[in-house]
N, C-alpha and C positions, 0 to 999 in steps of 0.2 A: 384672241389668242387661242392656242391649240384650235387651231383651225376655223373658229367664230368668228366672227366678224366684233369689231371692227377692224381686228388686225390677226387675219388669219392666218400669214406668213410666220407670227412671233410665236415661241414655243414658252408659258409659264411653268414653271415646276420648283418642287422645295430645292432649298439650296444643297448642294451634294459636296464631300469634300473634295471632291474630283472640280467642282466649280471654284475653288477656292483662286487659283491663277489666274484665272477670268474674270472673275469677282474685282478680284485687286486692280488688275489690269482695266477695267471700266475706270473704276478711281484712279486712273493714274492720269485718265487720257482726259480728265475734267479741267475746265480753264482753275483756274485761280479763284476765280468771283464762284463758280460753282462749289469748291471746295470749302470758301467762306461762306455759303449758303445752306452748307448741309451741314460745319461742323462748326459753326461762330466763332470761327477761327482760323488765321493763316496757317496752312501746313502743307510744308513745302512737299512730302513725301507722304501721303498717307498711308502707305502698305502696310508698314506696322499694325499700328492701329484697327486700321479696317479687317487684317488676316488675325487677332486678339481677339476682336468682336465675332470673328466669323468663328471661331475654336470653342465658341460658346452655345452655337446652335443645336440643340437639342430638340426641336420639333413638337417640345411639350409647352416651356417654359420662354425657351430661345427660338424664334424664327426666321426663318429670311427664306425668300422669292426671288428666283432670280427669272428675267427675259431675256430669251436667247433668240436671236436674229440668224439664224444656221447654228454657228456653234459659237457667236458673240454672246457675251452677256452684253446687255444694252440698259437694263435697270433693276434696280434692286430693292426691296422693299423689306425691313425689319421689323419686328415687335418683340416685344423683350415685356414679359411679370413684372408687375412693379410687388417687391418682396411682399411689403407691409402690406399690401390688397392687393391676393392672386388674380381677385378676378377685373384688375386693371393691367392694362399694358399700355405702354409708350410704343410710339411708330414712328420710323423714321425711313426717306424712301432718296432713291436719287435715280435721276433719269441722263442717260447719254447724250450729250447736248446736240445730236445729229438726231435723234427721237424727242428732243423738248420741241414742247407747242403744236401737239400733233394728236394729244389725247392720250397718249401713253403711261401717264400718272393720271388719271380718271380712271380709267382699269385697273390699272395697278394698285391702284386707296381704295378699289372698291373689292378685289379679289384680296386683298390682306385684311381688310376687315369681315369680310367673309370666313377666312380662313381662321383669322381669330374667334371672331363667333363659335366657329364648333370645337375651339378649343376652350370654349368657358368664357373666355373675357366677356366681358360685358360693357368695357368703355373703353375707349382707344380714346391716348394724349398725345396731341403733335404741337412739337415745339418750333416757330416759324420766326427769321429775321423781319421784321415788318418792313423794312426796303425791300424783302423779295416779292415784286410785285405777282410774278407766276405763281407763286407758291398762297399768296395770300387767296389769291384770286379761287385755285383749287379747293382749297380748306375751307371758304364760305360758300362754295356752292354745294358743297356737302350738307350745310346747318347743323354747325356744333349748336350745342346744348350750354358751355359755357364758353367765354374766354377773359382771357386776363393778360394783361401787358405790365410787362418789367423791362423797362427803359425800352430799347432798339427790340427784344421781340416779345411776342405773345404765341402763349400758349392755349389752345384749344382741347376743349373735351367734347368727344361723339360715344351720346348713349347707342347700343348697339340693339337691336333687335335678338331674342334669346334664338336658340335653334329650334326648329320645328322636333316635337319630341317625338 
């Protein structure tokens, strides 16, 4: 991304409110099964919801990443403070199902943990359907540190490496 290999065509950058219609529009254009994969739930319309979550991004506390394909968003990656311990954050990502199974969430989990990193976190939580075969697959080739399962998903913790001071 931004020019690097393996996908030098894709542009990464923090999410802008100018991204905000684009953002959504990614999430609109997802099947059904994608939507129940990213929010463990049917939702017929997610704009709502997803343009809620995006009005929270603050670049401190609130994050999101979006990949732009020219001037597509094509995937998006979140991390959100968890309140009770700042120096945790939850991650949640979703990829363009014209860009799934092509390596585009490997860079994408590995540039948001990144990015977290020099924001303090220190452990990223990703919460996974365990029928998402794709998603499961990404998450253990990382080498969480823990995981735990409650019924249909499990949740993963990745210690982070600190930033070089």
């Amino acid at each position: 991304m931004n020019g690097r290999e393996p996908f030098p065509e894709l542009t990464l950058r923090p999410f802008g409110h100018a991204d905000l219609e684009g953002t959504v529009a990614t999430f609109k254009r997802l099947s059904r099964q994608s939507l129940y994969r990213r929010f463990f739930t049917l939702m017929p319309d997610p704009s709502p919801f997803v343009a809620r979550h995006l009005e929270r991004v603050d670049h401190r506390d609130h994050q999101a990443l979006v990949v732009l394909d020219r001037h597509q968003v094509v995937a998006v990656a979140q991390w959100d403070r968890v309140p009770q311990s700042p120096e945790h954050a939850e991650l949640a990502m979703v990829v363009d199902e014209a860009w799934q199974h092509r390596g585009l969430g490997t860079a994408l989990a590995r540039a948001a943990a990144g990015d977290a990193r020099r924001h303090g976190v220190t452990a990223l939580t990703a919460s996974v359907l365990a029928e998402n075969r794709p998603a499961m697959r990404l998450v253990l080739r990382h080498h969480p540190t823990t995981a735990e399962a409650d019924g249909g998903q499990r949740t993963y913790r990745f210690a982070l490496d600190k930033p070089a001071a």
